[in-house]
BAKE-764500 format. One line per 3 residues: number of its first residue (from 1); their letters; for each residue x negated, y negated, z negated of N, C-alpha, C, O. Coordinates in steps of 0.2 Angstrom, whole numbers. Layout:
! BAKE-764500
NUM) A) X/Y/Z/X/Y/Z/X/Y/Z/X/Y/Z; ...;
//
This chain:
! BAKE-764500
1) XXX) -4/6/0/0/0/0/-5/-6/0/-10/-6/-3; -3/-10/2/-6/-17/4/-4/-23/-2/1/-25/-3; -9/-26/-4/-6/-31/-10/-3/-34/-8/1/-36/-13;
4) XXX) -1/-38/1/3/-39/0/9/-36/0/13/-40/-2; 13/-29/1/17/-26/0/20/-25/-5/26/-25/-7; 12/-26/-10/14/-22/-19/17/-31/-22/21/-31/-26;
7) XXX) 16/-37/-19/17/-43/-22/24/-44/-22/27/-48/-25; 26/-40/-17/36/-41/-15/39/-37/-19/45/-38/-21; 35/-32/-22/37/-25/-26/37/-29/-33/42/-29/-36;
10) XXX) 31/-31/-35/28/-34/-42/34/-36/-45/37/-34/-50; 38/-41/-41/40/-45/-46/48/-42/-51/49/-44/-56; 52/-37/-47/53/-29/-49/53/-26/-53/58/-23/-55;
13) XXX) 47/-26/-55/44/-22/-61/46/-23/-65/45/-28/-67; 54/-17/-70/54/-20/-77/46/-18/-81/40/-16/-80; 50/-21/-89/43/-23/-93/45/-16/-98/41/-14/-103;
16) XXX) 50/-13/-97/51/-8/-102/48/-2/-101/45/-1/-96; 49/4/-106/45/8/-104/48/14/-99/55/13/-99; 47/18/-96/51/21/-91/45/26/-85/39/24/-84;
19) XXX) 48/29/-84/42/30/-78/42/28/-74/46/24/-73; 37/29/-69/34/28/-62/34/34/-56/32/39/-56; 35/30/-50/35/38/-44/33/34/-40/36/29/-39;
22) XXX) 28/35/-37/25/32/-29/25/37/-21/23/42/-21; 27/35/-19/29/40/-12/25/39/-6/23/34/-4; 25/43/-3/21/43/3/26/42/8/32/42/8;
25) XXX) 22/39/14/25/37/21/31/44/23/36/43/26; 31/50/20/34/55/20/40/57/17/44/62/16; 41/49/14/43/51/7/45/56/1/50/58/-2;
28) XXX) 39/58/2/36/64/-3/34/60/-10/31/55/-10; 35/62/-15/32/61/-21/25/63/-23/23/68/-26; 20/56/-22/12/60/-24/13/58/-29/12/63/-32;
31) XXX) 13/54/-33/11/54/-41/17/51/-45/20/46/-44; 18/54/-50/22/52/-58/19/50/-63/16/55/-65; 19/45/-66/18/43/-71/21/40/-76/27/39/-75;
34) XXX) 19/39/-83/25/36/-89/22/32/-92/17/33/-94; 26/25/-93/21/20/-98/26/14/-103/31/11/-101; 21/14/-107/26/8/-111/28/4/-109/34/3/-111;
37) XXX) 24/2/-105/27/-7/-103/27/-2/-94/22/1/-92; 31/-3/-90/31/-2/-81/27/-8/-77/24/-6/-72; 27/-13/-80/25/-18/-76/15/-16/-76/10/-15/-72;
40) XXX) 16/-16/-85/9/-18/-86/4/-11/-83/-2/-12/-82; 7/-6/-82/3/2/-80/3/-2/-70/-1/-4/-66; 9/-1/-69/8/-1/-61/5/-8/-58/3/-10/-53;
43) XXX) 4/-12/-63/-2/-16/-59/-10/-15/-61/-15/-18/-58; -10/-10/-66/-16/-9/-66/-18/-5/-61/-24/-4/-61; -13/0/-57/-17/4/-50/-19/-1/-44/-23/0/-40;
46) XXX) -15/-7/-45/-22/-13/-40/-23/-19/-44/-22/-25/-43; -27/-17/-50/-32/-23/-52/-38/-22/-47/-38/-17/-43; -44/-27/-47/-51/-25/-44/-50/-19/-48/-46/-15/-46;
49) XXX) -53/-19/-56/-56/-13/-61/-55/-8/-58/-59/-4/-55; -48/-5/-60/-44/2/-55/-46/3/-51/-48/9/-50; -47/-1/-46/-45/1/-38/-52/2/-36/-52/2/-30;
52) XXX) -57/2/-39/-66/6/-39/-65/11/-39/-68/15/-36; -60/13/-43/-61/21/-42/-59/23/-37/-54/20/-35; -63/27/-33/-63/32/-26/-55/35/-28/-50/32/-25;
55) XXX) -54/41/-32/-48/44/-33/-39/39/-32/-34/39/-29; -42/35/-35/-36/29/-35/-35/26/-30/-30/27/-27; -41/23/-28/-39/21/-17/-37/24/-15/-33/21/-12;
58) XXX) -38/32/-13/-37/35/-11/-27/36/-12/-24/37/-6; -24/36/-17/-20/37/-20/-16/30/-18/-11/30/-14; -18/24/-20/-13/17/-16/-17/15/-8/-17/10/-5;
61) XXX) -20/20/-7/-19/19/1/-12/21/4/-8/18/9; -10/28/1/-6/31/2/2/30/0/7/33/3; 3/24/-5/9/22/-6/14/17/-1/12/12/0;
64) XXX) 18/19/0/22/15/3/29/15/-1/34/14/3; 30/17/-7/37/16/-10/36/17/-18/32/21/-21; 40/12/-22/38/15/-29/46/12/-31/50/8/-29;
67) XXX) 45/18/-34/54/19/-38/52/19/-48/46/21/-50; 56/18/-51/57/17/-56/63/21/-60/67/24/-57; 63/23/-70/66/26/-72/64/22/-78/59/22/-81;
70) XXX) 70/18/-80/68/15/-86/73/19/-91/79/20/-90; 70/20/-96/71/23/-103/71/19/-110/68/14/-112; 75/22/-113/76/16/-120/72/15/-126/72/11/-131;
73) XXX) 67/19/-125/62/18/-129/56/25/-128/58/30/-127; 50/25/-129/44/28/-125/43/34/-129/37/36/-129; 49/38/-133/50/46/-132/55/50/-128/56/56/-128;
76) X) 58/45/-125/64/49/-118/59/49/-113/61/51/-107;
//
C-alpha cells in the first residue's frame, strides 16, 4: 500500500482496541492482528522505524485493503 493510500485509510482508524486484517490485491487475508489502541498499531506498520524491516515491506507492499473489528475492551 502506498502512503498515499494508507493517508485516506488513516484517518478511519478507530482509537479503540479491536483487531486488524490487511488484504491482498486477491482479497485474501495476509495478516491479523489485535491491539489496544487500532489507530496507534496500524500506523506503526508505516512509520520509517517499521517499515526497515525487510519482513514488514514486504507485507505493506502487499496491502491493498484494511478492515477493522472493534471490541469493547482488549480481552474480547
Amino acid at each position: 500500500m502506498e502512503k498515499e493510500q494508507f493517508k485516506e485509510i488513516q484517518s478511519s482508524i478507530p482509537q479503540e482496541p479491536g483487531i486488524y486484517q490487511y488484504f491482498d490485491i486477491d482479497g485474501k487475508i495476509i495478516y491479523v492482528g489485535k491491539a489496544k489502541n487500532l489507530k496507534n498499531r496500524v500506523n506503526s506498520y508505516f512509520s520509517k522505524i517499521q517499515y526497515e524491516n525487510r519482513k514488514t515491506q514486504v507485507l505493506v507492499k502487499n496491502i491493498v485493503d484494511i478492515r477493522f473489528i472493534v471490541v469493547n475492551n482488549e480481552l474480547e
